[in-house]
C-alpha positions in Angstrom: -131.2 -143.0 260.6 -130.5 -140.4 257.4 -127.2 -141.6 255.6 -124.1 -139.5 255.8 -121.7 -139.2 252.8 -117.9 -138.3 254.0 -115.0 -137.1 251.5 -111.7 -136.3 252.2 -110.1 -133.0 251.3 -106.2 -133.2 251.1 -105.0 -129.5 251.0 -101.5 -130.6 250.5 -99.7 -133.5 248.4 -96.9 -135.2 248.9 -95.2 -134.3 246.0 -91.2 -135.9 246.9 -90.4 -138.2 249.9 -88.1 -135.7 251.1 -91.1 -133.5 252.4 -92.1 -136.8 254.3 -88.9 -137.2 256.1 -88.6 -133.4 256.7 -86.0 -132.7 254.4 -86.8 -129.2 254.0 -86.9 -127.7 257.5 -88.9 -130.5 258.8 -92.6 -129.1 258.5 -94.9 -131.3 260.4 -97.5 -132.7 258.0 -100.8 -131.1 257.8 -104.0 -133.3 259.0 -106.3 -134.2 256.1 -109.7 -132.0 256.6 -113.0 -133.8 257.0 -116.1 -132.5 255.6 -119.1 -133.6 256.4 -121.9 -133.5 253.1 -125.5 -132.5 253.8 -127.7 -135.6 254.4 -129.6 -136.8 251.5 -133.0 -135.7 251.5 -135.4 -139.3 251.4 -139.0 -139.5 249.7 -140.6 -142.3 250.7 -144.0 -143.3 249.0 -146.8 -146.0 250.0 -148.2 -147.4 247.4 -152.0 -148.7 247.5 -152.9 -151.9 246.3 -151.8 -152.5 242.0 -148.2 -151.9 242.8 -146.2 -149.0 241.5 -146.4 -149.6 237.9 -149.9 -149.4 237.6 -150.3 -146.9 234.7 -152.9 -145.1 237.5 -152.7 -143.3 240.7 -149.6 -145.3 242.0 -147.4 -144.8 239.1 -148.3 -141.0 238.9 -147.5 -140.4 242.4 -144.1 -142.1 242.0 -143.8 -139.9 239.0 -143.9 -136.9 241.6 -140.8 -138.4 243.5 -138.9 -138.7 240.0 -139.5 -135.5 239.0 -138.4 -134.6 242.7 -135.2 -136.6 242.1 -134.2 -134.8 238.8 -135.1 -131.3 239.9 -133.9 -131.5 243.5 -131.0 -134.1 243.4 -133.4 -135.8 246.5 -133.5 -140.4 246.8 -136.7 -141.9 246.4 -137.8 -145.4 247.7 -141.1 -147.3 247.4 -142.6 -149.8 249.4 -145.6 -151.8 247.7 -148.8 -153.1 249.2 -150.1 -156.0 248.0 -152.9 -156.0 250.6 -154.5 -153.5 253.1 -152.9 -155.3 256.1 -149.3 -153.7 254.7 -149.8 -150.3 255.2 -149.4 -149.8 258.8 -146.2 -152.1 258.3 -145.2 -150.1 255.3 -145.9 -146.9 257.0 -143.6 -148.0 260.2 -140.7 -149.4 257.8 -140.0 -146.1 256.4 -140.8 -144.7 260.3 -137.5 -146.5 261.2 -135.7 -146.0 257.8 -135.5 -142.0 258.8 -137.1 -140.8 255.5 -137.8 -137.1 255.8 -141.3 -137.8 253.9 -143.7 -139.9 253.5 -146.3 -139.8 251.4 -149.5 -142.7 251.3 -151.4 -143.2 248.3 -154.8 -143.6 247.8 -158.1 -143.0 250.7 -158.0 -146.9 251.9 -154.6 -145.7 253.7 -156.3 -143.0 255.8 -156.4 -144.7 258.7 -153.0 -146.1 258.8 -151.7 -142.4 257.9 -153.6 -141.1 260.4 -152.4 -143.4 263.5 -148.7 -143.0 262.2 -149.1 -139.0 262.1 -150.4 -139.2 265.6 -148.2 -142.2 266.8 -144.7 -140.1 265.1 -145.2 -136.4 265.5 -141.5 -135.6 264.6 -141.9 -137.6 261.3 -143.6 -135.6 257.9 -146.4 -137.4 256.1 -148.2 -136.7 253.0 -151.2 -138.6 251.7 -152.7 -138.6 247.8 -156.6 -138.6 248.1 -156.1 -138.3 251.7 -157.6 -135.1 253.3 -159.3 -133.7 256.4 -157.2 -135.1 258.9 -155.9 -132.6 261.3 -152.4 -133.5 262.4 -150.1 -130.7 262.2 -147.4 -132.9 260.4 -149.8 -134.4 257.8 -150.0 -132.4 254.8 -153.4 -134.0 252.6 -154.9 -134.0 249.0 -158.1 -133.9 247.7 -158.5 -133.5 244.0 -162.0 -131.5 242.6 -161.7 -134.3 239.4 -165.7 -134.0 239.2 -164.6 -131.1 237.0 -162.5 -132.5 234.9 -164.7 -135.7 234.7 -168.0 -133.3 234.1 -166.0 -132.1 230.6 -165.9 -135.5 229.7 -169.2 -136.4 230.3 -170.1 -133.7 228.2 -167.6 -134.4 225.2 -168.6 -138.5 225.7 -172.4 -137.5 225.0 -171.2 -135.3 221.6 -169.6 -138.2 220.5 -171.5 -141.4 221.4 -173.0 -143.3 218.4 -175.3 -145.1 219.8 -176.5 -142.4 222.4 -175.5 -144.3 225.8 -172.3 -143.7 227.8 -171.2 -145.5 230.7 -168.8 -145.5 234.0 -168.3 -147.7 236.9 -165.8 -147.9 239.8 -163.5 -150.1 241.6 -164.8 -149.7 245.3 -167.3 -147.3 246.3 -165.7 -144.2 248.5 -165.7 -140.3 247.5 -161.6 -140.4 245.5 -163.9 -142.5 243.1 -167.6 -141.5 243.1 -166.4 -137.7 242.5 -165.5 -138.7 238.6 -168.5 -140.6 238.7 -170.7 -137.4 239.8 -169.2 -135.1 237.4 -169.5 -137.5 234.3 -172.8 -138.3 234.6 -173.6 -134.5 235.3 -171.6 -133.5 232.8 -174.0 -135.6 230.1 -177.1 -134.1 231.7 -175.2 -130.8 231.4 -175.7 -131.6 227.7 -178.7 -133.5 227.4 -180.0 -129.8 229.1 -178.1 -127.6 226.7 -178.9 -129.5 223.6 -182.1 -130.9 223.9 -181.3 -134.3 223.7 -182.0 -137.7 225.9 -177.8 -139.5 225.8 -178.6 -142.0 228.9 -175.5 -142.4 231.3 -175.2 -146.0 232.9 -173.9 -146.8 236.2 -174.4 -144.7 238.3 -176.6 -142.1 239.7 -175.5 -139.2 241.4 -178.4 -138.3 243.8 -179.0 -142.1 245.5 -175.3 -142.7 245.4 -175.8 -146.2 243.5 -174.0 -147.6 240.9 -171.8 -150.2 239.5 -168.6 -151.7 241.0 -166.9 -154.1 240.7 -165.0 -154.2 244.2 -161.3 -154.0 243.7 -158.1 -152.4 242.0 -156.2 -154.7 240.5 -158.7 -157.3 238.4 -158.4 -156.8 234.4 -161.0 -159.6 234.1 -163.4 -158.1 236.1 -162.7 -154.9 234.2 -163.1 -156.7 230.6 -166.5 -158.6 231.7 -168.1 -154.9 233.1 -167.0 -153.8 229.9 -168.9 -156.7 227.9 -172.1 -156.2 229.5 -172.3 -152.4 229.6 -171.4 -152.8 225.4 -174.2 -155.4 225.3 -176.4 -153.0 227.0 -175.9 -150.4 224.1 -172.7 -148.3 225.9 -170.4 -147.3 223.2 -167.8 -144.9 225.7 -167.3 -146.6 229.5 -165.3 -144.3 231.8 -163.9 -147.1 234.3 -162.8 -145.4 237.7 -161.1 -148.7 239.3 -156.9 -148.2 237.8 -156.0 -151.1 236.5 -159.2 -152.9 236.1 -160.0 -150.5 233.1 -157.5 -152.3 231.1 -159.6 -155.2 230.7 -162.5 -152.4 230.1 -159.9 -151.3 227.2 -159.6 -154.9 225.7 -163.5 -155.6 225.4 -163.9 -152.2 223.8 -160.9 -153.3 221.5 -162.9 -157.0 221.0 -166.0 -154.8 220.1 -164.4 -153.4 217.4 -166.1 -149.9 218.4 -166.2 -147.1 221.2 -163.6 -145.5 223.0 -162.7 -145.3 226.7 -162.4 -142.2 229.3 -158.8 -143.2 231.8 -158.7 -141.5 234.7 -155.9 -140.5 237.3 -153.2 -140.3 234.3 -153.2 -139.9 230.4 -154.1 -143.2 229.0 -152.8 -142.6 225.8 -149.3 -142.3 226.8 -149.6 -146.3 228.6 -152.3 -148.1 227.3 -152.7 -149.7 223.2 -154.6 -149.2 221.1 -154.3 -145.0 221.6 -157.0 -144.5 219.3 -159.3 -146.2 221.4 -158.9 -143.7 224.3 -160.9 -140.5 223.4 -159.7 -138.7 226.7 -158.2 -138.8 230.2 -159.2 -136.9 233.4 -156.6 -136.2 235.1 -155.2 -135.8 238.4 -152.3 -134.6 238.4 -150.7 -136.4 241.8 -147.1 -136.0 240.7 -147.4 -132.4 240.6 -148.7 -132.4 244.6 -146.0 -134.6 245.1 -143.2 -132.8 243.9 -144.5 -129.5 245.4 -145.1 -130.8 249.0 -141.1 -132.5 248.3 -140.0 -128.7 247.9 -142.0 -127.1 250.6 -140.3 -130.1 252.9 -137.2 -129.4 251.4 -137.2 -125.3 252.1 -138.6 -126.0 255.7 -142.0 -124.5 254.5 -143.9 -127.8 255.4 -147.1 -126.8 257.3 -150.1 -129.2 258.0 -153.0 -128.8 255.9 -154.6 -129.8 252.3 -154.4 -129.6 249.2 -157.2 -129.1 246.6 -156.4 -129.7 242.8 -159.2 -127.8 240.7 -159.5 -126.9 236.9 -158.5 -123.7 238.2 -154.7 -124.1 239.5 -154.2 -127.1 237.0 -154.5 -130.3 240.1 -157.0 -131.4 237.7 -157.8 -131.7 234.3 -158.3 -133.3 230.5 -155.8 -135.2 228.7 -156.1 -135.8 225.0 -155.8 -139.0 223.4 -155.9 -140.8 219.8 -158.7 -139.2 219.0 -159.7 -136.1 217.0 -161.6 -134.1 218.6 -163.6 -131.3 216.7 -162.5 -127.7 217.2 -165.7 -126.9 218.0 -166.2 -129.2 220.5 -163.2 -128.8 222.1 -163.9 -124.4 222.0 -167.6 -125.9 223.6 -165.5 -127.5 226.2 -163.1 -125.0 226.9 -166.3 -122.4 227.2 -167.7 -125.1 229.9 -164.5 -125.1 231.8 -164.3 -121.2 232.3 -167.9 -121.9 233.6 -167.2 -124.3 236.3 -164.0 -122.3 237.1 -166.6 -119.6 237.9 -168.7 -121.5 240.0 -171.8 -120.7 237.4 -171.8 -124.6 236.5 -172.2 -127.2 239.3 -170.0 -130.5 238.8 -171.0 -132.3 242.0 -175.3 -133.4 242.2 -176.6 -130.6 244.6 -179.1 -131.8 247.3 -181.7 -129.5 249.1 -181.0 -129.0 252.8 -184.1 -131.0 254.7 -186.1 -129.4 256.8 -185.1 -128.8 260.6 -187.8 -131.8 261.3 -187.0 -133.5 258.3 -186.5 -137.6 259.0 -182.8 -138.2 259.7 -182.5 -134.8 261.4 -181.5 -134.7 265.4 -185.0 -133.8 266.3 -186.3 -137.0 264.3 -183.7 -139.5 263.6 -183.8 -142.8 261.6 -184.6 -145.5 263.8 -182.6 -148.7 262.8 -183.3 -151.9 265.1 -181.6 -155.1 265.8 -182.2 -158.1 267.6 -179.0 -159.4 269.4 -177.2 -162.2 268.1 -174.8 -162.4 271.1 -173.9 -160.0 274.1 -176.6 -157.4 273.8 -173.8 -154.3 275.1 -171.5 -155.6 273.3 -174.1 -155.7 269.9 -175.1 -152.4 270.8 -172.0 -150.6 271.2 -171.3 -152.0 267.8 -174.1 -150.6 266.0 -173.7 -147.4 268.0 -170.3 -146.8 266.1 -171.7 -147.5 262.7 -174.3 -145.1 263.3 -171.7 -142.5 264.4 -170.1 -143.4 261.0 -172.9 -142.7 258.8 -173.4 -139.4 260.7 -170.4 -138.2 259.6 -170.5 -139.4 256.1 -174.3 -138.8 255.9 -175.1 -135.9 258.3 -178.1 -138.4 258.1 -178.8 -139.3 262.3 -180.2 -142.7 263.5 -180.8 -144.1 266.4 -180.3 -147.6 267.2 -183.4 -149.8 269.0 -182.8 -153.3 270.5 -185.3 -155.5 270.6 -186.1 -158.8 272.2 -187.0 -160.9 269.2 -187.5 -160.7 265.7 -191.3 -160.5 265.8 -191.0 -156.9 267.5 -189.0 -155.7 264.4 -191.2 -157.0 261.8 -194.1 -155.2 264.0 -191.7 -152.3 264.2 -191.7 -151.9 260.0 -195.2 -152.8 259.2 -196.8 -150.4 261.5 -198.3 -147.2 260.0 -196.6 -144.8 260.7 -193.5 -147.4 260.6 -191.8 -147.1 264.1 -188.5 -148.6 262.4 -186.9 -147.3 259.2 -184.2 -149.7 258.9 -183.7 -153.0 260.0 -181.0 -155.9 260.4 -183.5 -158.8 260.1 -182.5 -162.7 259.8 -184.1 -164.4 256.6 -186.6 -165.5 257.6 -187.8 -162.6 259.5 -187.0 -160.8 256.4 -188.8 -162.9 254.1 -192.2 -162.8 256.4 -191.7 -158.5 256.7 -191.3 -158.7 252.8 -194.2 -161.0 252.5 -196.3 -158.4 254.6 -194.9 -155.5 252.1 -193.4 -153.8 254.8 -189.5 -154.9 253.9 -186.7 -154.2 251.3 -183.5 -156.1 251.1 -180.4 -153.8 250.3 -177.7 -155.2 251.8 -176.5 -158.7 252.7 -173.7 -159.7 254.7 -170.9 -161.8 254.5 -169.0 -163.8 256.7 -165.6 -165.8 255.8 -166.0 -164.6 252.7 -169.7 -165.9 251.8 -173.1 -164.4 251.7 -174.6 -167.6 253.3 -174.8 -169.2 256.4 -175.9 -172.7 258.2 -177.8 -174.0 261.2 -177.2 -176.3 263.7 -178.4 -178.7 266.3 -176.4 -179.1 269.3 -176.3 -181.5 272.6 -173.7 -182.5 274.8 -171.4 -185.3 274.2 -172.5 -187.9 276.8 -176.0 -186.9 276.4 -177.2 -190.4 274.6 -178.8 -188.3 272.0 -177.5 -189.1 268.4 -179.8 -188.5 266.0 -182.8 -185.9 265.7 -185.3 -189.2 266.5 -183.6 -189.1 269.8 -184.7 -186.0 270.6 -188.4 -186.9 271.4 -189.2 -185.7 274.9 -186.8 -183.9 275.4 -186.1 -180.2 276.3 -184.8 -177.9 273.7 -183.3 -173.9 273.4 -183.9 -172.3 270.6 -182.5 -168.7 270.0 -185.7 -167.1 269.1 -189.0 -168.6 267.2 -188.2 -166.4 264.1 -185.1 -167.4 263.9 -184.3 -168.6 261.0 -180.5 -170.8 261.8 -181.9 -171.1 265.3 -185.8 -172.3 264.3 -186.7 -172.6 261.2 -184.3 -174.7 259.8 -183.8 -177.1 262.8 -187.5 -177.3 262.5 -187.6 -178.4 258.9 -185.1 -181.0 260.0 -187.1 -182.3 262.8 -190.4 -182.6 260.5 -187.9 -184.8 257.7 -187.2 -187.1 260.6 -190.9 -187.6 261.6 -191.3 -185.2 264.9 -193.3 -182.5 265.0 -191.3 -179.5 266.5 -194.7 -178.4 268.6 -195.0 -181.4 270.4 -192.2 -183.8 270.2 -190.6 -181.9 273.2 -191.3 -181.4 276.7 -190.1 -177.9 276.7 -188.7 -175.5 274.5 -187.1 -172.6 275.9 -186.6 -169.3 274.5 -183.1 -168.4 275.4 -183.0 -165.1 273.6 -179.7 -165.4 271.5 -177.8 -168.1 269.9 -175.3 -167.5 272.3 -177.5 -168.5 275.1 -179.2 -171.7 273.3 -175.4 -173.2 273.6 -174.9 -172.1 277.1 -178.5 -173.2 278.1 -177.1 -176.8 276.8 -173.5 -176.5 278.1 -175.2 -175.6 282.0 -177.6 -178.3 281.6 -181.0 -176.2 281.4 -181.9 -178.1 277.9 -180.9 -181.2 276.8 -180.0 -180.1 273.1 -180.6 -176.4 271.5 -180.0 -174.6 268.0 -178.0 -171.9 266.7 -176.0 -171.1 263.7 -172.8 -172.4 263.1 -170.8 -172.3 265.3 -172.2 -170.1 267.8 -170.2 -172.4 270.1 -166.6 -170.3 269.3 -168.0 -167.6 271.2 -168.0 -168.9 274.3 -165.1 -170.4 274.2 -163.4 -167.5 276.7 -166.1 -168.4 279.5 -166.5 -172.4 278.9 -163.0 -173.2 277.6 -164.3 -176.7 277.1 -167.3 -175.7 275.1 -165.8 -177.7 271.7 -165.2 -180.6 273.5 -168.5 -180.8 275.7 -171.4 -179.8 273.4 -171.4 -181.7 270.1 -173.2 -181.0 267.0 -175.9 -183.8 265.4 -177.1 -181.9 262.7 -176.2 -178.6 260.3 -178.7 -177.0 257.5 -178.4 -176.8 253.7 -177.3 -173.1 253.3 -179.1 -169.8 254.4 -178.9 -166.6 253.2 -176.7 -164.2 255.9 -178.8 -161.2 257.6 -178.2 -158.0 256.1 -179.5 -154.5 256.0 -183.4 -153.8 255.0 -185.8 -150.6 254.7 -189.0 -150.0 255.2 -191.1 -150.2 252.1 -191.6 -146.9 250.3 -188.4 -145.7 251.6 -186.6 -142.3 250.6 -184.7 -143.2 247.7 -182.1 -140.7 247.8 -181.8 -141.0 251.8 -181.5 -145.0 251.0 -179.0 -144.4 248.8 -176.5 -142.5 251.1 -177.1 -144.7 253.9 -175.8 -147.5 251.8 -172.9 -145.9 249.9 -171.7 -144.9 253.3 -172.4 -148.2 254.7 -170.3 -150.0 252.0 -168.0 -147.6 252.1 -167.2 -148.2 255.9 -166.9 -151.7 255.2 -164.1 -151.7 253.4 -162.3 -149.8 255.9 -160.0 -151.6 258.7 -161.7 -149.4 261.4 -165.2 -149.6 260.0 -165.1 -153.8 259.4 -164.2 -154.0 262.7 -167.4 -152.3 263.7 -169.2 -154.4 262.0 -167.6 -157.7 263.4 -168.2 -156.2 266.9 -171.8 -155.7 266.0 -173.4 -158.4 264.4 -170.0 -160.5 263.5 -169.9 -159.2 259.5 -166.8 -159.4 257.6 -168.4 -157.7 254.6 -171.3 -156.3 252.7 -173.0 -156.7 249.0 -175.6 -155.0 247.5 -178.7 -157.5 246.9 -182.4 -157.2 245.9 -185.1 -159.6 246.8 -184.5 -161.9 244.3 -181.2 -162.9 246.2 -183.3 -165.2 248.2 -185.4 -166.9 245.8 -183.8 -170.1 245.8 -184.2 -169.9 249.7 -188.0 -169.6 249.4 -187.8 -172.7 247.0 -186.5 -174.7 250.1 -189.7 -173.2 252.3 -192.0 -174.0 250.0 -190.5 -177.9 249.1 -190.3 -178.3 253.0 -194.0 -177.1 253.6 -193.5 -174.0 255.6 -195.7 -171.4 254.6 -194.4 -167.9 255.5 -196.6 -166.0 258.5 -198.1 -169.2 260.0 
């Protein structure tokens, strides 16, 4: 509940004690007045993960709400979030606490914004790099910094030394690709006008791919991106990842040469040495802040967003320790009038595809999958990410299920290919690639690794304790191309002396991992395969299912499944299906589509070398890839 402030007002003071006792005509004495003060207007801010005093996003947002404070006499408070499980509590704290706003900072709290805006109708919100949501008590930001960041692309190709400039990111979604965009196009913008070749690392505008290091808040991961894109010849970096540019600063300081571009706020005013920051693109949150703090305040809030541009100063450069010639900076402000114009484009412009063009509705993408568990339940899972990177992509696909692994790889190597994208096991992977019909892009992670184990399985009171005692017996397996379910418990078998194509008396496809255990559990096999621990999942229909089926045997380590393409594949159309795709992932809503699909926690960009070592193991264990 808002805090009340009370005063009393005495309108008449007891001057003698005679007046008390009524010594002058016994006037009754008058009843003190209450006045009640106006309530305290409350700003409440969110902060994203790197705290409040992150000389970045957080700290310039909260700079909104001081300003706020001095101008307006209004209270601020803070809540910080050390993690993305504490905004929704965040959020819901300041709910209860009665604050008139509240405003969420950074594009990983969308979702938790959005919910509370729906869930509290009565309650104002405000979000920084939130935008497009359409609750009519949720007033958003966007800012255009691609135009800022475009200037100082431009002014970082004038001044390179060695003619390469770099940038990289914290974690890959638009609030942080948009200064990527416009800095890279901003030294082609120069390369054009000036005839020269300055090379931009880390990132390319049209695929979407580029360098990141995956988080906020790590100054060592920012110092060793900074080492390696030095060693590659960069002698200005432009880190777009907060506080993790710090450590950018420091190997740039080590070096002994080059400057770096901050972003968000000016670096030179938080960050030693000043004379190694040449510039800052700025976004000035603090002035949204204390703007959508006085619309609140003059009952003129109204649902909407906000977008800062060069032209009504949300965004724009920041000077720092650095002299910059006059000329360059006249070049630059000639440059800015341009883009203000719309004559000079700060975002990578891609041609609208044909009506019949491949990921269009009349001839989607065609992604397939082989079931690892439930098949509805696999399919409904994938049918939400494809609905994701539809609206992040425009890009349509359309899932296909298929039976086994075999049918994918047929799928992909077909001419014309009937599959453009795939979500095929390693093994199935490695015989696709081995045909020249496969790409690796993506690998997934589960409990935090990229790798993953096999198992071999029987029930406790079987009498089977070894893989020797497995002769004649009848075996599940998930899928012959599986490579958990198969492969590996194969290779075991042959290091124990049994030939997996004769040493049982039946081996059963059960079509998922999921059904290998329950083939065992039911009594239909006498031992089966899977990967670890397929068992967990059936733990809702055989409670038991720990207790009753035992495992005899697990794999060395596997690379997980991930996400392929078809040899030969668009580029650019490959590029935006996996900046989408790792952008979903580190969402709350869109990691939960990927655990209901295919059980994924995460995803990292990987090319074929990733499984090398993996093809070591084949070859030492005999297994020669398509027999």
């Amino acid at each position: 509940m808002k805090s009340k402030r009370f005063f009393w007002v005495f309108l008449a003071l007891l001057l003698v004690s005679s007046m008390v006792l009524g010594a002058c005509g016994g006037k009754e004495t008058e009843e003190p007045v209450v006045v009640e003060e106006e309530p305290t207007f409350l700003a409440c801010q969110v902060t994203d993960m790197g705290g409040i005093d992150d000389q970045s996003f957080n700290q310039t947002a909260w700079k909104g709400i001081e300003d706020a404070i001095d101008a307006f006499g209004i209270e601020g408070k803070y809540l910080e979030s050390q993690q993305q499980t504490d905004y929704e509590a965040n959020i819901n704290a300041f709910v209860e606490e009665g604050c008139d706003l509240i405003i969420s900072v950074g594009f990983l709290m969308a979702e938790a914004t959005g919910a509370a805006a729906e869930a509290y109708p009565d309650q104002k919100f405000a979000g920084v790099d939130i935008a497009g949501m359409d609750y009519p008590n949720f007033y958003g930001s966007d800012f255009a910094v691609n135009q800022a960041s475009f200037l100082a692309g431009y002014m970082a190709a004038e001044l390179s030394e060695t003619g390469i400039v770099a940038t990289f990111g914290g974690i890959q979604f638009p609030a942080v690709t948009w200064f990527m965009d416009g800095f890279v196009l901003g030294v082609e913008y120069y390369n054009e006008v000036k005839g020269t070749d300055v090379q931009a690392l880390g990132w390319d505008p049209i695929t979407q791919t580029g360098l990141f290091v995956g988080n906020f808040d790590s100054t060592d991961d920012g110092r060793t991106m900074g080492e390696s894109l030095i060693d590659e010849g960069a002698d200005i970096i432009m880190p777009v990842a907060g506080p993790v540019g710090a450590g950018t600063l420091t190997a740039i300081e080590d070096a002994g040469t080059g400057y770096l571009i901050g972003v968000d706020s000016d670096w030179s005013l938080t960050h030693t040495p000043a004379e190694r920051i040449l510039v800052s693109v700025m976004k000035n949150m603090d002035v949204y802040v204390k703007d959508t703090i006085e619309m609140t305040l003059n009952d003129e809030f109204a649902g909407g967003n906000f977008l800062g541009t060069l032209e009504n100063g949300g965004v724009g450069l920041a000077y720092g320790g650095v002299d910059v010639p006059a000329d360059l900076m006249a070049e630059i402000e000639d440059i800015k009038a341009g883009i203000i114009a719309g004559t000079i484009a700060t975002l990578p412009v891609v041609e609208e595809a044909p009506a019949d063009a491949l990921g269009t509705e009349t001839n989607p993408l065609i992604m397939a999958v082989v079931p690892s568990g439930e098949t509805e339940t696999v399919i409904t899972g994938f049918e939400e990410i494809t609905d994701a990177v539809l609206a992040a992509t425009g890009l349509y696909i359309e899932p296909f299920v298929a039976t086994e692994y075999a049918g994918v790889i047929e799928a992909m190597c077909s001419d014309p290919p009937k599959a453009h994208v795939a979500s095929l096991a390693t093994f199935s992977y490695l015989i696709a690639s081995e045909r020249g019909c496969a790409e690796v892009a993506l690998v997934s992670t589960r409990y935090g690794s990229p790798y993953y184990n096999g198992q071999i399985f029987t029930k406790v009171d079987s009498g089977i304790e070894t893989i020797a005692d497995l002769e004649g017996k009848t075996f599940c397996r998930p899928d012959p191309l599986s490579t958990s379910g198969w492969v590996a418990p194969s290779i075991a078998l042959r290091a124990a002396g049994l030939d997996p194509d004769t040493a049982f008396a039946n081996v059963v496809d059960a079509g998922s991992h999921d059904a290998s255990v329950a083939g065992v559990y039911n009594g239909d096999c006498d031992a089966g395969s899977s990967y670890v621990d397929a068992r967990t999942n059936l733990e809702e229909d055989y409670p038991d299912v720990m207790d009753v089926i035992k495992v005899i045997e697990i794999s060395p380590d596997i690379p997980n499944d991930g996400v392929q393409f078809v040899t030969g594949f668009d580029p650019v159309l490959k590029g935006q299906i996996v900046a989408a795709l790792l952008a979903l992932a580190e969402t709350e809503e869109g990691a939960d589509m990927l655990s209901v699909a295919y059980s994924w926690n995460a995803l990292m960009e990987v090319d074929d070398t990733f499984y090398d070592p993996f093809r070591q193991y084949l070859d030492a264990a005999g297994v020669v890839l398509g027999e």
